[in-house]
C-alpha positions in Angstrom: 108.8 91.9 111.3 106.8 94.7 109.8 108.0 96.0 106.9 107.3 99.8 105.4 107.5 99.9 101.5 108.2 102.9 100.1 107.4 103.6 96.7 107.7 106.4 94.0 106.1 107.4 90.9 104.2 109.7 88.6 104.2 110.0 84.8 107.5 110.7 83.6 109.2 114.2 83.3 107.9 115.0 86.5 110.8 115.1 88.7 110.9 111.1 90.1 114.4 111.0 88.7 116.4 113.9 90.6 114.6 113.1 93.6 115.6 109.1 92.9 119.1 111.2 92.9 118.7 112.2 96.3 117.0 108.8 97.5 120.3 107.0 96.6 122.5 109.4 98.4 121.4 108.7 101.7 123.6 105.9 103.5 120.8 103.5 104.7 118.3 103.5 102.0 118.7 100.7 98.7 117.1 103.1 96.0 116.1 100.4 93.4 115.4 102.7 89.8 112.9 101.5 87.5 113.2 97.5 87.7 109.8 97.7 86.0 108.6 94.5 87.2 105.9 95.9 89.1 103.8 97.5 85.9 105.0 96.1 82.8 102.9 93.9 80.6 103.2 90.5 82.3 104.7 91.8 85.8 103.5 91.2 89.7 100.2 93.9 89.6 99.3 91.6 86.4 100.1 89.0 88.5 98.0 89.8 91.8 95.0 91.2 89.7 95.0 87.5 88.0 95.5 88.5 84.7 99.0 86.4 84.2 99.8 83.0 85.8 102.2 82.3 88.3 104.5 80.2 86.4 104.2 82.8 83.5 105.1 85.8 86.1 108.2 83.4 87.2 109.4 83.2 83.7 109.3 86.9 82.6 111.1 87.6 85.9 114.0 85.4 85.3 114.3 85.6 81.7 113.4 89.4 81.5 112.6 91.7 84.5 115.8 90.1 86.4 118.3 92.3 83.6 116.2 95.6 83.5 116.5 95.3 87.5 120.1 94.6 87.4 121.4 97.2 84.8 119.7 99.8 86.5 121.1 98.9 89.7 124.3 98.1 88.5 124.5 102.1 88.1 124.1 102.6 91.7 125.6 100.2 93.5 127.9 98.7 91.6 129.2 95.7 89.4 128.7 93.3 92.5 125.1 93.3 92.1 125.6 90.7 89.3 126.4 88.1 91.8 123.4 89.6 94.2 120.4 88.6 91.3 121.9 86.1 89.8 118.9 83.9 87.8 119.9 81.2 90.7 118.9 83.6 93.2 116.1 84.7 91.3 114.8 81.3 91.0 115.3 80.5 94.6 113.4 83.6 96.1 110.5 83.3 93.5 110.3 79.8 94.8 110.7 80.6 98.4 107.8 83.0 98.4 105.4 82.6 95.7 103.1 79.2 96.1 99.9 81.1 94.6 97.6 80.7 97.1 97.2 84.0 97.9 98.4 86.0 95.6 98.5 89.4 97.2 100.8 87.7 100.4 102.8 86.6 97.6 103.8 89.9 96.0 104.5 90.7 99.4 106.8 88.2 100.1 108.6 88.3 96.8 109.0 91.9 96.7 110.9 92.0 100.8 112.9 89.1 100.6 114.0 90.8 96.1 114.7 94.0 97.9 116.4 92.9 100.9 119.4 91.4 99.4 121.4 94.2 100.0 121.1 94.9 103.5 120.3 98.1 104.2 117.8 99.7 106.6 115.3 101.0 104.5 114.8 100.6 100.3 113.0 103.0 98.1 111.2 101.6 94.8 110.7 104.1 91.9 109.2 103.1 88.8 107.0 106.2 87.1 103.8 104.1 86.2 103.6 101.9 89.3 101.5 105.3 90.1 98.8 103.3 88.0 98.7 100.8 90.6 98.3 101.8 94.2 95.4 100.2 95.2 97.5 96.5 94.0 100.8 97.7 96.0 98.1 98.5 99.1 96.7 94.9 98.6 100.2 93.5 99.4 101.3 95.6 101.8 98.2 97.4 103.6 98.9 100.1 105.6 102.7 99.8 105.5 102.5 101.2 101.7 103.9 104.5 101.5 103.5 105.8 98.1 104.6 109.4 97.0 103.4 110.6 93.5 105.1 113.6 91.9 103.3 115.8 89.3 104.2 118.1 87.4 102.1 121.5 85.4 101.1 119.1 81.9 102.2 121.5 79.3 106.1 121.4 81.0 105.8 117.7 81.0 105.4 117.7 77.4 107.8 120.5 76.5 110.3 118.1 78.3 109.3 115.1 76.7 110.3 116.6 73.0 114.4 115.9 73.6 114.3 112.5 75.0 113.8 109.2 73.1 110.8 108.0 75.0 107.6 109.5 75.0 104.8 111.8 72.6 106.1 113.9 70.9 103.0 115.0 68.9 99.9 117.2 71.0 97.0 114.3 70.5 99.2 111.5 71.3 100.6 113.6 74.6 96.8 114.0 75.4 95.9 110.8 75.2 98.9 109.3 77.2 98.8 112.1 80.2 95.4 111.3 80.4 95.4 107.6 80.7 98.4 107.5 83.1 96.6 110.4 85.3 93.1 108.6 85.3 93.8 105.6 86.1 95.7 106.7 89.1 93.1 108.7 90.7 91.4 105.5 90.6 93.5 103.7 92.2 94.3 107.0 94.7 91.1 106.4 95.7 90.7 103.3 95.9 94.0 103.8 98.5 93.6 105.1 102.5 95.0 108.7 101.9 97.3 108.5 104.7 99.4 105.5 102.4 99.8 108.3 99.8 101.5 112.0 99.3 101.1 114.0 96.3 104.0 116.2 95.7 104.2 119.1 92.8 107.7 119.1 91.5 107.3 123.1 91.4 107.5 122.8 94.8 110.3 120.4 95.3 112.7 122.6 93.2 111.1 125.8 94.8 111.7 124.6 98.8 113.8 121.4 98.7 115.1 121.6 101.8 111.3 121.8 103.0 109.5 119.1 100.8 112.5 116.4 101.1 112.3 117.0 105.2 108.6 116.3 104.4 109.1 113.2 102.1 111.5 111.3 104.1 108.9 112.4 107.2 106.5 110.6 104.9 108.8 107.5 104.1 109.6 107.3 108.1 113.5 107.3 107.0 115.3 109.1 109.9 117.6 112.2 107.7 119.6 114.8 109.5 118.7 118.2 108.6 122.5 118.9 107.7 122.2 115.8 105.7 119.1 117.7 103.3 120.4 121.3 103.0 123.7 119.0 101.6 121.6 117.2 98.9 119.3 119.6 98.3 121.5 121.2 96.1 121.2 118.5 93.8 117.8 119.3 93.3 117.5 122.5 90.8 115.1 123.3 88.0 118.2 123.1 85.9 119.0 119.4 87.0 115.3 118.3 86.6 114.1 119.9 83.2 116.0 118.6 80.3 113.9 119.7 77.0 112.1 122.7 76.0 109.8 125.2 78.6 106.5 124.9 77.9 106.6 128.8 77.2 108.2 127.8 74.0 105.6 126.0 73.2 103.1 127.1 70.6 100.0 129.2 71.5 97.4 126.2 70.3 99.4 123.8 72.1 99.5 125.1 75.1 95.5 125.6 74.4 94.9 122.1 73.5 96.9 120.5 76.9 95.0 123.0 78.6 91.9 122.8 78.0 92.2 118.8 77.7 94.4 118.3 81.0 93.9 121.0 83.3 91.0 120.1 85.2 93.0 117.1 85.9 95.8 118.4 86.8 93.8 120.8 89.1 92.2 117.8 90.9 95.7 116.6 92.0 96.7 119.4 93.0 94.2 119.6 95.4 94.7 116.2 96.5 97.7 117.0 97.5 96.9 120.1 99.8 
């Protein structure tokens, strides 16, 4: 059966989790929120790319990536996805469809049969810096990867980074990160058939939702009535997705220094995504 796997991402503070919001709303669709075992240190693009062993991948997915997956989902679904990923079950699908002979086919098969414990039609995957691996997510999946990346204008991303407990807080350090996370996805953007990817400015979602989500669930092939959106797109407001400072308060030679260092970058996506 042929599969589409839908993933989300971007840097962070860029709107992934009010639209994650409206992902889990709809009746059909598992939305599975940050289980990081796709891009952390040791996870299943590590894995793919060769850079971690099978049996070491196996380990860090019982041991560690199994709990981040389950708390997170936990907060959607329910308590009864305890007994869903239990380390048994874990165990028995890692064994089931990893064999490391080809490890690209094996991210695929691992990541269906993880996801498809809860039966629903369609599931949704949203991890921020998975963005930083496209092209690995299109080696397991080929054209049935559908991959939307949100961004959002650099200076509010780091006005909304000062209130949370994650991230820069200091100009260099928010250069250097933005940077980093933005290259290497243009890399791997085109490294990517475009028709696998959307870009999608959050200034846009929050400007037009009932627009942009009709277009993004187009995108996902997940069938939504239009009643359905206008209903949820009230959840998506610039009031419900910025939670920190506006980059207006921002001083002058900050805004100056994200600027000058991350605009043309932030211009290039932009006009990726027209």
């Amino acid at each position: 059966m042929t599969v589409t796997a839908r993933f989300v991402g971007g840097t962070g503070r860029c709107g992934t989790a009010i639209l994650g919001a409206v992902l889990a709303d709809h009746p059909e669709t598992t939305y599975f929120r940050e289980p990081r075992f796709i891009n952390d240190p040791g996870g299943l693009a590590d894995y793919v790319q060769g850079r971690v062993t099978l049996e070491a991948f196996q380990r860090r997915m019982v041991r560690q990536f199994r709990k981040n997956l389950v708390n997170k989902l936990e907060t959607i679904e329910g308590p009864s996805v305890r007994d869903t990923y239990t380390p048994a079950v874990i165990e028995a699908i890692l064994s089931e469809t990893m064999d490391g002979q080809d490890r690209a086919e094996d991210g695929r098969r691992f990541i269906q049969a993880l996801f498809s414990q809860i039966e629903r039609p369609y599931w949704v995957e949203k991890t921020p810096h998975t963005v930083r691996y496209v092209h690995v997510l299109y080696q397991m999946f080929d054209r049935q990867m559908h991959y939307l990346h949100l961004i959002r204008e650099p200076k509010d991303v780091f006005a909304s980074l000062l209130c949370q407990g994650w991230g820069p807080k200091r100009v260099p350090a928010f250069i250097n990160w933005y940077t980093a996370i933005m290259s290497d996805a243009s890399i791997a953007f085109q490294q990517t058939p475009r028709q696998c990817c959307k870009v999608v400015e959050m200034e846009h979602l929050v400007a037009n939702p009932c627009n942009v989500l009709s277009d993004i669930f187009a995108f996902f092939k997940i069938p939504a009535e239009p009643g359905w959106i206008f209903d949820v797109s009230k959840k998506v407001s610039l009031q419900e997705a910025h939670i920190g400072r506006y980059a207006s308060e921002l001083s002058r030679d900050a805004q100056y220094a994200i600027d000058r260092a991350c605009g043309e970058l932030y211009i290039w996506w932009k006009e990726w995504g027209q």
